[in-house]
ZALUM-927957 format. One record per residue: residue in one letter; x, y, z of N, C-alpha, C in turn. Coordinates in Angstrom, 2 decimals. Each point is the difference from the previous one (the first is absolute). Layout:
<pt><resn>A</resn><n_x>X</n_x><n_y>Y</n_y><n_z>Z</n_z><ca_x>X</ca_x><ca_y>Y</ca_y><ca_z>Z</ca_z><c_x>X</c_x><c_y>Y</c_y><c_z>Z</c_z></pt>
...
This chain:
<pt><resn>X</resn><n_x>40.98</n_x><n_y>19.81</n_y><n_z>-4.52</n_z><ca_x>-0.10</ca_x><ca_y>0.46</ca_y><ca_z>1.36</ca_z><c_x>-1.23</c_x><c_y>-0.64</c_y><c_z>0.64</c_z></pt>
<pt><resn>X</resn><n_x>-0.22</n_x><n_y>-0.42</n_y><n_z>1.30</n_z><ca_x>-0.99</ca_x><ca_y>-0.54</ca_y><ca_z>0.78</ca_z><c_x>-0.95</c_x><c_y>1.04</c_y><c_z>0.72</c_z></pt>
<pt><resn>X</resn><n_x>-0.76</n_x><n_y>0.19</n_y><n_z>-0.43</n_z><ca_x>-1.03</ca_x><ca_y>1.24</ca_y><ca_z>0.44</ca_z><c_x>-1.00</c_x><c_y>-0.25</c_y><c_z>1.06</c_z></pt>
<pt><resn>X</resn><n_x>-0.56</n_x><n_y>0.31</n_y><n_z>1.20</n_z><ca_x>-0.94</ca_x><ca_y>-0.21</ca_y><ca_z>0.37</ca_z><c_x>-0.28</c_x><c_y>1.49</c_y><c_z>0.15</c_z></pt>
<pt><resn>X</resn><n_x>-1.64</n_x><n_y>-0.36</n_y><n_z>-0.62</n_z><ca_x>-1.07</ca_x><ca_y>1.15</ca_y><ca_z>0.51</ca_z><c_x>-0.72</c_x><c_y>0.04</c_y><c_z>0.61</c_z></pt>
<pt><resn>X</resn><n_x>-0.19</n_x><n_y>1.06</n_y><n_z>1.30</n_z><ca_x>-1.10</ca_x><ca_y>0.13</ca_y><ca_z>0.69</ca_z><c_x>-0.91</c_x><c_y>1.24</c_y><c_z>0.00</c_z></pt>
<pt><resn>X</resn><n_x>-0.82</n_x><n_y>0.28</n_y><n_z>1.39</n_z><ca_x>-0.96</ca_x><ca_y>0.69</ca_y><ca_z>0.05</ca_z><c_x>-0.45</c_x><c_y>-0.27</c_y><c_z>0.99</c_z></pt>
<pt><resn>X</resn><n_x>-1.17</n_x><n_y>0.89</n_y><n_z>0.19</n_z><ca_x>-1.55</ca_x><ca_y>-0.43</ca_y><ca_z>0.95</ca_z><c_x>-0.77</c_x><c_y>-1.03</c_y><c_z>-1.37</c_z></pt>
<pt><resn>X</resn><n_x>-0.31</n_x><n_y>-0.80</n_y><n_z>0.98</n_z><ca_x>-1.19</ca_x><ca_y>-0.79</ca_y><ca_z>-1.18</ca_z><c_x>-0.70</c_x><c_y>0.01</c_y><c_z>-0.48</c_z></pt>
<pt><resn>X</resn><n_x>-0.58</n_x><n_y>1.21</n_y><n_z>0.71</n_z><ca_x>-1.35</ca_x><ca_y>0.91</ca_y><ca_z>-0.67</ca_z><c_x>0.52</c_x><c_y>0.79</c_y><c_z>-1.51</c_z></pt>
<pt><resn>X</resn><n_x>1.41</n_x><n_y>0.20</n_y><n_z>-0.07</n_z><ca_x>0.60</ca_x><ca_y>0.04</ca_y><ca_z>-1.57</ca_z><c_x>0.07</c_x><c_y>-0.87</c_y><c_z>-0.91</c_z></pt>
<pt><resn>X</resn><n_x>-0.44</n_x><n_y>-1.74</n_y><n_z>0.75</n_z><ca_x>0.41</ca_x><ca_y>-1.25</ca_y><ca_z>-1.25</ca_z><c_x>-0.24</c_x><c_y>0.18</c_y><c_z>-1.03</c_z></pt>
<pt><resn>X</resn><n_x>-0.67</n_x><n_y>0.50</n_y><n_z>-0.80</n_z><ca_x>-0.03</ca_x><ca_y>0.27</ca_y><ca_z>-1.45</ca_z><c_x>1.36</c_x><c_y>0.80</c_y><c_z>-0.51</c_z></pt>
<pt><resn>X</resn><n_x>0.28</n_x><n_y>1.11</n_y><n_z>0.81</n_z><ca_x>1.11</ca_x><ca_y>0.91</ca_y><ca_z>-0.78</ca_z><c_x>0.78</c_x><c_y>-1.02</c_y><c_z>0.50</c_z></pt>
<pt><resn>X</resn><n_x>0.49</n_x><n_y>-0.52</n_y><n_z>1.28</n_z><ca_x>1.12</ca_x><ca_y>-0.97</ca_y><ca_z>0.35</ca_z><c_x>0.68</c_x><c_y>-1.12</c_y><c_z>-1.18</c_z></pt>
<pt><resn>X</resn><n_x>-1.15</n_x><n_y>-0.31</n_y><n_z>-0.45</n_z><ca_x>-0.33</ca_x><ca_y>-1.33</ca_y><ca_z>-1.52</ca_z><c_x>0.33</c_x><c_y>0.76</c_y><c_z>-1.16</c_z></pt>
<pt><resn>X</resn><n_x>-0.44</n_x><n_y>0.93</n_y><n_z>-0.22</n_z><ca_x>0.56</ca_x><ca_y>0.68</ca_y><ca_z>-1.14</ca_z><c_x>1.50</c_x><c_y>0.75</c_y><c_z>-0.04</c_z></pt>
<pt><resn>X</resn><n_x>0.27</n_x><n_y>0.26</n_y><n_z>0.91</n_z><ca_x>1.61</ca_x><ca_y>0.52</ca_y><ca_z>0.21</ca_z><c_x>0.66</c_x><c_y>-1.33</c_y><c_z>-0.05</c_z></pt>
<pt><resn>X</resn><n_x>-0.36</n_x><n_y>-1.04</n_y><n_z>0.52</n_z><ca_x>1.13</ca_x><ca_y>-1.09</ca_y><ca_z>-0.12</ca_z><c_x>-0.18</c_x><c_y>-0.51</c_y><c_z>-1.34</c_z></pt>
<pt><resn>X</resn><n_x>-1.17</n_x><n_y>-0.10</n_y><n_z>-0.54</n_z><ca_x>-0.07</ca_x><ca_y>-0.36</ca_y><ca_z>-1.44</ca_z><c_x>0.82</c_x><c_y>0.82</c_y><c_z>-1.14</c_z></pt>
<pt><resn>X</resn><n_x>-0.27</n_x><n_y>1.17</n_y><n_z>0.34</n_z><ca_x>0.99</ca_x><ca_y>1.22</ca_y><ca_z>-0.98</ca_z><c_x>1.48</c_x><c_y>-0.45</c_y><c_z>0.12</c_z></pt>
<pt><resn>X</resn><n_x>0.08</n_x><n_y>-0.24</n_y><n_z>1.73</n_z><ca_x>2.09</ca_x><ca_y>-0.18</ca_y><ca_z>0.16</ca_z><c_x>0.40</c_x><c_y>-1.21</c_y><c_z>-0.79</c_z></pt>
<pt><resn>X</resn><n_x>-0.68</n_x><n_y>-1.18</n_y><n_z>0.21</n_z><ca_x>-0.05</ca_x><ca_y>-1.01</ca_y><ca_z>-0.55</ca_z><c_x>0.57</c_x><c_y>-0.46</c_y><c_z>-1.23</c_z></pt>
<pt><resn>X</resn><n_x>-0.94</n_x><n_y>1.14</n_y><n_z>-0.90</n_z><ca_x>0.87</ca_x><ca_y>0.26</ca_y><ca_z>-1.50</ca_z><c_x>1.06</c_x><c_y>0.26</c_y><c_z>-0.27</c_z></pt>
<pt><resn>X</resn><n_x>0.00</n_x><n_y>0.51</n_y><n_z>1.13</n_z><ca_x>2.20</ca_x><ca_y>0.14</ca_y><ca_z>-0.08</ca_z><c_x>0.70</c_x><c_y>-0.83</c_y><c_z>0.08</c_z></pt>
<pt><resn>X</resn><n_x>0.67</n_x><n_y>-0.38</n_y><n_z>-1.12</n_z><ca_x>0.88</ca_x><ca_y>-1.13</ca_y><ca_z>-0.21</ca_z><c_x>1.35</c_x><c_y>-0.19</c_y><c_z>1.52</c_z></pt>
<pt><resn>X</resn><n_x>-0.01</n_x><n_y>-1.34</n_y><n_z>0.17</n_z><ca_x>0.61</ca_x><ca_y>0.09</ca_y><ca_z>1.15</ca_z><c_x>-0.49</c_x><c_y>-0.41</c_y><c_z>1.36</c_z></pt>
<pt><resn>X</resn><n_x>-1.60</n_x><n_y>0.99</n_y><n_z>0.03</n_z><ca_x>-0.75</ca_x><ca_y>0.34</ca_y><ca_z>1.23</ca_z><c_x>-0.62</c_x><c_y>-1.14</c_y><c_z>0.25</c_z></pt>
<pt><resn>X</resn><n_x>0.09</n_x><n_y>-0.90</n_y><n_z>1.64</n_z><ca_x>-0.67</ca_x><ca_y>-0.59</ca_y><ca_z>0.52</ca_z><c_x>-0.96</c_x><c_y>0.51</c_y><c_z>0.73</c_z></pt>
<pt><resn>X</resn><n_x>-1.36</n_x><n_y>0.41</n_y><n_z>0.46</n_z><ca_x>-0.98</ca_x><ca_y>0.71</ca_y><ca_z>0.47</ca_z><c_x>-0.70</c_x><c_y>-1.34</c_y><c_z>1.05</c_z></pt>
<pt><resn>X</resn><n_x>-0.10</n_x><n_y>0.67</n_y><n_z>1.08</n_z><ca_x>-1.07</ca_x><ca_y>-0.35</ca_y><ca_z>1.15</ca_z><c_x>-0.78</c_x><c_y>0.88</c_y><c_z>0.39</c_z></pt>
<pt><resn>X</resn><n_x>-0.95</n_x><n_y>-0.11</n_y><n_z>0.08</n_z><ca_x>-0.90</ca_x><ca_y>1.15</ca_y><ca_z>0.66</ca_z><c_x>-0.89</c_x><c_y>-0.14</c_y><c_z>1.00</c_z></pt>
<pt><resn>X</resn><n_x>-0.19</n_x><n_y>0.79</n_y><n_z>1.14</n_z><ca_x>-0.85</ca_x><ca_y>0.02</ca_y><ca_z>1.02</ca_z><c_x>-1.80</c_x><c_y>-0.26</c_y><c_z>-0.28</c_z></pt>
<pt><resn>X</resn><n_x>-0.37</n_x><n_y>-1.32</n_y><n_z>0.44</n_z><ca_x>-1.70</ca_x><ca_y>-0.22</ca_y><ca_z>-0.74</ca_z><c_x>-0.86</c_x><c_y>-0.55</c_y><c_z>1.06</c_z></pt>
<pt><resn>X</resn><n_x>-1.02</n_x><n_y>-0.07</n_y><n_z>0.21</n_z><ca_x>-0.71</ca_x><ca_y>-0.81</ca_y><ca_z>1.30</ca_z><c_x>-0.20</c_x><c_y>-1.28</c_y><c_z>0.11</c_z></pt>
<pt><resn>X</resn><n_x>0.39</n_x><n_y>-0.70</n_y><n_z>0.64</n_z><ca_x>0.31</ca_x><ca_y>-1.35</ca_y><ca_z>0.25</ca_z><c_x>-0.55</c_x><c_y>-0.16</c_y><c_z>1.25</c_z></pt>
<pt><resn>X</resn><n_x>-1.54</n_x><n_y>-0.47</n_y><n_z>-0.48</n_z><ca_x>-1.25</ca_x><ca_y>-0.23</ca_y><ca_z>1.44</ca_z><c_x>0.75</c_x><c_y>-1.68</c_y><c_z>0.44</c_z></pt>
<pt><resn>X</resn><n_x>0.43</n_x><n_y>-0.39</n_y><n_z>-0.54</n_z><ca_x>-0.28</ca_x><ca_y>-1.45</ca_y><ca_z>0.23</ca_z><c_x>1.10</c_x><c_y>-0.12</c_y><c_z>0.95</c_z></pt>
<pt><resn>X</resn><n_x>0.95</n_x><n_y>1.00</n_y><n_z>-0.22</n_z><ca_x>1.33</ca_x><ca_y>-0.01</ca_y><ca_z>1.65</ca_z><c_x>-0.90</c_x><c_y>0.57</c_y><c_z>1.30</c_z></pt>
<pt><resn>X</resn><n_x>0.87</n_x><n_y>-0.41</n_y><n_z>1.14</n_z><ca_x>-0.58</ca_x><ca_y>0.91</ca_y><ca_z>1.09</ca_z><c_x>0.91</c_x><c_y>0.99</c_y><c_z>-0.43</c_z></pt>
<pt><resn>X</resn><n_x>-0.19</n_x><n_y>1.40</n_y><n_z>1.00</n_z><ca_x>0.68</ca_x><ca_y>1.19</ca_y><ca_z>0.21</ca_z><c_x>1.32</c_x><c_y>-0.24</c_y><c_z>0.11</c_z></pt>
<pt><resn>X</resn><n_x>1.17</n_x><n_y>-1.20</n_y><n_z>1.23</n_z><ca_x>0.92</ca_x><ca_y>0.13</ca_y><ca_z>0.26</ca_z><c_x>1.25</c_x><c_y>-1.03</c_y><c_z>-1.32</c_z></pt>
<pt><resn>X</resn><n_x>-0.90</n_x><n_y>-0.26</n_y><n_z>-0.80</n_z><ca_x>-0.01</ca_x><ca_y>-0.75</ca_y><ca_z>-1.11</ca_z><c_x>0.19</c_x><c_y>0.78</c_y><c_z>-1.29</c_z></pt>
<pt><resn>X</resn><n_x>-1.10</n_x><n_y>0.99</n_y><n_z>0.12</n_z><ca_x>0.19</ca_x><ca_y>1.16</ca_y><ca_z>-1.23</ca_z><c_x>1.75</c_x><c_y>1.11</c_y><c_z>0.25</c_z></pt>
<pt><resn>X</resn><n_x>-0.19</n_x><n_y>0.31</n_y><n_z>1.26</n_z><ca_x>0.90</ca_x><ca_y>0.88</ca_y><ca_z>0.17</ca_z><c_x>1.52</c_x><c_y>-0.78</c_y><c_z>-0.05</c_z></pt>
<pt><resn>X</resn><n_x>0.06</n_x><n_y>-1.40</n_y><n_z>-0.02</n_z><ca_x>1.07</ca_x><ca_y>-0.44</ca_y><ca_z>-0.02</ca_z><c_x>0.46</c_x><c_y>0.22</c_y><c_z>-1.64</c_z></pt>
<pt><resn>X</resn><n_x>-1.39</n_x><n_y>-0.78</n_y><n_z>-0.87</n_z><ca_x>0.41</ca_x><ca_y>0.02</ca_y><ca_z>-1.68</ca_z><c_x>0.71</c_x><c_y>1.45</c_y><c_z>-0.13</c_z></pt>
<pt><resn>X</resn><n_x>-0.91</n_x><n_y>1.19</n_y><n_z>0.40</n_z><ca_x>0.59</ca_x><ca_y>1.20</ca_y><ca_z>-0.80</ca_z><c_x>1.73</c_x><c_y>0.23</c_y><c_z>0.68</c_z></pt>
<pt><resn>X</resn><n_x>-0.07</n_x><n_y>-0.18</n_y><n_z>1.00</n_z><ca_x>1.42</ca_x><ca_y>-0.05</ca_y><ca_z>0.62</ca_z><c_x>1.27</c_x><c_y>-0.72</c_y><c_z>-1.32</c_z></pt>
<pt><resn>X</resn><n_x>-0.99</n_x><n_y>-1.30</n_y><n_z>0.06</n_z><ca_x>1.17</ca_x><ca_y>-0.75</ca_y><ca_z>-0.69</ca_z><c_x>0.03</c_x><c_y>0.63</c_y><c_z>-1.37</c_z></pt>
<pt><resn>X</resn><n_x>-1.12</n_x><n_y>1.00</n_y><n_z>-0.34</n_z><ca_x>0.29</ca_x><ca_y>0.40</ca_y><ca_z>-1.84</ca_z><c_x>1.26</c_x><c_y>0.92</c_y><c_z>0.40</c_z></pt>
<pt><resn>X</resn><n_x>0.31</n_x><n_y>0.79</n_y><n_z>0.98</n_z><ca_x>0.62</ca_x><ca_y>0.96</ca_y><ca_z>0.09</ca_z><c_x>1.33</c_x><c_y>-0.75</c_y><c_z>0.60</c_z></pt>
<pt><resn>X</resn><n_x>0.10</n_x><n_y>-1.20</n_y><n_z>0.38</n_z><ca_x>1.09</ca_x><ca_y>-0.48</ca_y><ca_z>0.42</ca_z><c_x>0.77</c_x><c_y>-0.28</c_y><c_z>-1.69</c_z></pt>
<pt><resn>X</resn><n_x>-1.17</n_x><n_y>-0.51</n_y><n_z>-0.70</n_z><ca_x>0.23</ca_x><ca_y>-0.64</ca_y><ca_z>-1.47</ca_z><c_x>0.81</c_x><c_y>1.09</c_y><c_z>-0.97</c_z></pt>
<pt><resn>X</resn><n_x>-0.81</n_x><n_y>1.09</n_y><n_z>0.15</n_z><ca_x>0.22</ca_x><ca_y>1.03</ca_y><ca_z>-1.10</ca_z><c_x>1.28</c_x><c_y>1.62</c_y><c_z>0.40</c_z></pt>
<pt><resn>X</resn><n_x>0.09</n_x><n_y>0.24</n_y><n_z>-1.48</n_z><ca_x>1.27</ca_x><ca_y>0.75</ca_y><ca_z>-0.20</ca_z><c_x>-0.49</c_x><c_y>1.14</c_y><c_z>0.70</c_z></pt>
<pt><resn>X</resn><n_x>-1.36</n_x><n_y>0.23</n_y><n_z>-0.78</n_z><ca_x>-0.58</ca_x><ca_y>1.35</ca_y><ca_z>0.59</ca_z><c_x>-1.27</c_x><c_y>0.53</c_y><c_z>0.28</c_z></pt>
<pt><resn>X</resn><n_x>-0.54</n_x><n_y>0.68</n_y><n_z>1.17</n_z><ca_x>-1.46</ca_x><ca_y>0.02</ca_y><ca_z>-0.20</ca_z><c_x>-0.58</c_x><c_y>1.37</c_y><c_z>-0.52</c_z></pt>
<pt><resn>X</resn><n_x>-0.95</n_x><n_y>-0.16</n_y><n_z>-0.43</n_z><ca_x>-0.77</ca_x><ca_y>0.82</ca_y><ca_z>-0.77</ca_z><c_x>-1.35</c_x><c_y>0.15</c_y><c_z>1.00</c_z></pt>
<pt><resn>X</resn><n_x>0.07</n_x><n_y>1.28</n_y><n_z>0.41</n_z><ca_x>-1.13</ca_x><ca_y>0.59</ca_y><ca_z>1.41</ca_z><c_x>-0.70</c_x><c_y>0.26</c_y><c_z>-0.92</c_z></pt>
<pt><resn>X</resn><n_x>-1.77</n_x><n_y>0.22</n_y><n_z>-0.16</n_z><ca_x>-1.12</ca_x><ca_y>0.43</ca_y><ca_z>-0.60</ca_z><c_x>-0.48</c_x><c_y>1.34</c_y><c_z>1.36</c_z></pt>
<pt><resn>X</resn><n_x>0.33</n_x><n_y>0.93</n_y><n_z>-0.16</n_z><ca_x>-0.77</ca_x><ca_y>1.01</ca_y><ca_z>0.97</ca_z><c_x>-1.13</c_x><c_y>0.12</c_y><c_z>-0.21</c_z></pt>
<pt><resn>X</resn><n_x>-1.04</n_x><n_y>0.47</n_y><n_z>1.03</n_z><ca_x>-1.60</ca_x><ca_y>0.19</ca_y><ca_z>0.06</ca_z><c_x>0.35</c_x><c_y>1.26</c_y><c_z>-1.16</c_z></pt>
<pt><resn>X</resn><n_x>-1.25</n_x><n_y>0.24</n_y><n_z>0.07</n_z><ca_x>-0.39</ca_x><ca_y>1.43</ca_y><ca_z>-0.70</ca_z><c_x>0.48</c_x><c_y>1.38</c_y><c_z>0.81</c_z></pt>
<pt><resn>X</resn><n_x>-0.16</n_x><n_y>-0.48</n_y><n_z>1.20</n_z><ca_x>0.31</ca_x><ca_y>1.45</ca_y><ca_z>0.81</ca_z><c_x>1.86</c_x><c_y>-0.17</c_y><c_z>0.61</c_z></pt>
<pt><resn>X</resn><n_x>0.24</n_x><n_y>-1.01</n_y><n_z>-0.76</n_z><ca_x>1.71</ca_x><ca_y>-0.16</ca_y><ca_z>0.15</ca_z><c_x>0.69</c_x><c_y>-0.84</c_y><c_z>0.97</c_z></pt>
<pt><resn>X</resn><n_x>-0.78</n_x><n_y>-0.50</n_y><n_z>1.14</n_z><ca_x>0.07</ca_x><ca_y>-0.40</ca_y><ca_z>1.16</ca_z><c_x>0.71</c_x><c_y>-1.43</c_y><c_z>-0.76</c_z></pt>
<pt><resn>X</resn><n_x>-0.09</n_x><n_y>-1.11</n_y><n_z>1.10</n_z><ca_x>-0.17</ca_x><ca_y>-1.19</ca_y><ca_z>0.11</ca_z><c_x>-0.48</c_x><c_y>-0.95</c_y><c_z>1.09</c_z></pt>
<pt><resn>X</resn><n_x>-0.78</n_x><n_y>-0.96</n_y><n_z>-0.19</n_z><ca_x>-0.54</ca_x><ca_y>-0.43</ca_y><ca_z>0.83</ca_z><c_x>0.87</c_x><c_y>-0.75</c_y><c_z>1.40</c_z></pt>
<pt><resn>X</resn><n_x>-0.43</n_x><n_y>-0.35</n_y><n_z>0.62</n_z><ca_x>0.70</ca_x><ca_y>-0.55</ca_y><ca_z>1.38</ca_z><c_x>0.95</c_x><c_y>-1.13</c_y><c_z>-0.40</c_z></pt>
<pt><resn>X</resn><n_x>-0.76</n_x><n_y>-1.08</n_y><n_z>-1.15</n_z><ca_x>0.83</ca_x><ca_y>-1.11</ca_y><ca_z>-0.35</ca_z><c_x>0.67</c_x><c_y>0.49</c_y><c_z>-0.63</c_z></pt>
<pt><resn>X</resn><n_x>-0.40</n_x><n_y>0.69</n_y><n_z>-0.94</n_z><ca_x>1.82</ca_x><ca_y>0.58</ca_y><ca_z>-0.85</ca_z><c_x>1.36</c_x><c_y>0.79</c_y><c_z>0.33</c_z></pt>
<pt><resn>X</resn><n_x>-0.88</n_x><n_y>0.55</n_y><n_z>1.21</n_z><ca_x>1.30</ca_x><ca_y>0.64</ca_y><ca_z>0.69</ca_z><c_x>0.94</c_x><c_y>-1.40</c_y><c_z>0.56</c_z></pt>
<pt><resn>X</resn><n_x>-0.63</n_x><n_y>-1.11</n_y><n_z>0.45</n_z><ca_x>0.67</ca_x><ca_y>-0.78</ca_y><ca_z>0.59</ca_z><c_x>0.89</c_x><c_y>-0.82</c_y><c_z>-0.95</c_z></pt>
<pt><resn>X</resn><n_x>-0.66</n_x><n_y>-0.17</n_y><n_z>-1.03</n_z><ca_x>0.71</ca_x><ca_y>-0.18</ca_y><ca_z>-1.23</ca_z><c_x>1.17</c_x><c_y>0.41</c_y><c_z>-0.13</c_z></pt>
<pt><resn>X</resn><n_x>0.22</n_x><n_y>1.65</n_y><n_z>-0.14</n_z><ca_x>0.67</ca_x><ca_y>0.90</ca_y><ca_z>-0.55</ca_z><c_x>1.17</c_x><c_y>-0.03</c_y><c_z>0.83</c_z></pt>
<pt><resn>X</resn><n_x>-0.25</n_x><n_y>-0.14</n_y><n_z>1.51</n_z><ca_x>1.09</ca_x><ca_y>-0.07</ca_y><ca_z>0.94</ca_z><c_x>0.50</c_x><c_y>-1.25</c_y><c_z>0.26</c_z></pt>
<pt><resn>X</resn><n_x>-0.45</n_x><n_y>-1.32</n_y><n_z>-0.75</n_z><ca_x>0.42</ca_x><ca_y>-1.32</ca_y><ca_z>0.26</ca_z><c_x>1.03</c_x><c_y>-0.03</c_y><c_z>-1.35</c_z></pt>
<pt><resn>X</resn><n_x>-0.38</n_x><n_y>1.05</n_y><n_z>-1.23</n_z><ca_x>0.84</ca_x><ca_y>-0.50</ca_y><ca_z>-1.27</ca_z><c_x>1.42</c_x><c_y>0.67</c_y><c_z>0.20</c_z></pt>
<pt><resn>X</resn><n_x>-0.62</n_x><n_y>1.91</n_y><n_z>0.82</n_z><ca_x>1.43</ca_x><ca_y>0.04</ca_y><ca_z>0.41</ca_z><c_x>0.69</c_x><c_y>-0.41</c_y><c_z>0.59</c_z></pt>
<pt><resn>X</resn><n_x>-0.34</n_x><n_y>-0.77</n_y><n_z>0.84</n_z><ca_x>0.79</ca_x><ca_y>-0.58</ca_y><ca_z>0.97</ca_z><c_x>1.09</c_x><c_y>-1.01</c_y><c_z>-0.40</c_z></pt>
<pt><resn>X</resn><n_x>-0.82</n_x><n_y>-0.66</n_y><n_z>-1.40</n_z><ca_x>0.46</ca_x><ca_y>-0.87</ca_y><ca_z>-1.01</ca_z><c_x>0.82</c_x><c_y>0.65</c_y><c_z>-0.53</c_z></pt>
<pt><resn>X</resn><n_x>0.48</n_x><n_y>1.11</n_y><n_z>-0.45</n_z><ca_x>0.64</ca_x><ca_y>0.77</ca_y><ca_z>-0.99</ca_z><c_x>-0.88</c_x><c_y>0.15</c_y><c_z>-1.47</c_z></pt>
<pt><resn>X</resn><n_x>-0.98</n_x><n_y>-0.04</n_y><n_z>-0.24</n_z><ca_x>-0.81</ca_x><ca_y>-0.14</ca_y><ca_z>-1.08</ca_z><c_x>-0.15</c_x><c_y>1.70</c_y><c_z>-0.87</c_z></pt>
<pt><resn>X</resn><n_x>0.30</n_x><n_y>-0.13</n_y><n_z>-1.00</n_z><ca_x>-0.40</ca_x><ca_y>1.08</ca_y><ca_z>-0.84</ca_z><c_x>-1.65</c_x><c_y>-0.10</c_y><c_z>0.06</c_z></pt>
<pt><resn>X</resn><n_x>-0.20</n_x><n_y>1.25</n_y><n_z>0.32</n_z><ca_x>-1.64</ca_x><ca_y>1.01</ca_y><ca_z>0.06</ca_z><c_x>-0.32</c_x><c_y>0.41</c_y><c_z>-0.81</c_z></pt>
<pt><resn>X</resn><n_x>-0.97</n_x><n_y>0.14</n_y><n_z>-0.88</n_z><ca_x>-0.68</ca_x><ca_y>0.86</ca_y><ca_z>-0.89</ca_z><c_x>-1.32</c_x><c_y>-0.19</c_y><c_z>0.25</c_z></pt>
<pt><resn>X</resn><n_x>-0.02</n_x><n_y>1.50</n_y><n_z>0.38</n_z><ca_x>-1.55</ca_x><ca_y>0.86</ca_y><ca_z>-0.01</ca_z><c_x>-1.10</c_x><c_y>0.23</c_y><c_z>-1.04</c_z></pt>
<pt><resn>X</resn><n_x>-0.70</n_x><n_y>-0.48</n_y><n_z>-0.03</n_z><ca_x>-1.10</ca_x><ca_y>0.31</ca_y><ca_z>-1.06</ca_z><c_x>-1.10</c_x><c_y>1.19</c_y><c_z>0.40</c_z></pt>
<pt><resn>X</resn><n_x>-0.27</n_x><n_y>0.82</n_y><n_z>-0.62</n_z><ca_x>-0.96</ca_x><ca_y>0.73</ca_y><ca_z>0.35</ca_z><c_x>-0.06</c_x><c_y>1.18</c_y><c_z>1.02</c_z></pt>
């Protein structure tokens, strides 16, 4: 299965470690949401677009208080839009 994981970025560590865990799953192709200074902004938001154009299914990282941040909501409503299987973390 083709996985992309995201988050707020202020999670990149758990973001890296959840795709590393899925990873092990035989089968599993993993992308994950990471900071990429060296794009501009309209550059970054295209890559994550295209992980979610790429992949079977995304894997949301929720804050601590459950929310999600502004980019992930946009995320979330660009994969459905895609038809993309969701899974919630956290």
């Amino acid at each position: 299965m083709k996985i992309y994981v995201t988050g707020s970025l202020t999670q990149a560590r758990e973001i890296k470690l959840i795709a590393s865990a899925l990873s092990t799953i035989k089968d599993n192709d993993v992308r994950f949401a990471k900071s990429r200074k060296e794009l501009n902004l309209d550059d970054y938001i295209m890559l994550r677009y295209e992980h979610i154009d790429w992949c079977d299914a995304v894997y949301i990282l929720k804050k601590e208080n459950g929310d999600l941040c502004d980019g992930v909501v946009y995320e979330k409503v660009y994969a459905e839009k895609q038809h993309k299987e969701i899974v919630y973390i956290g």
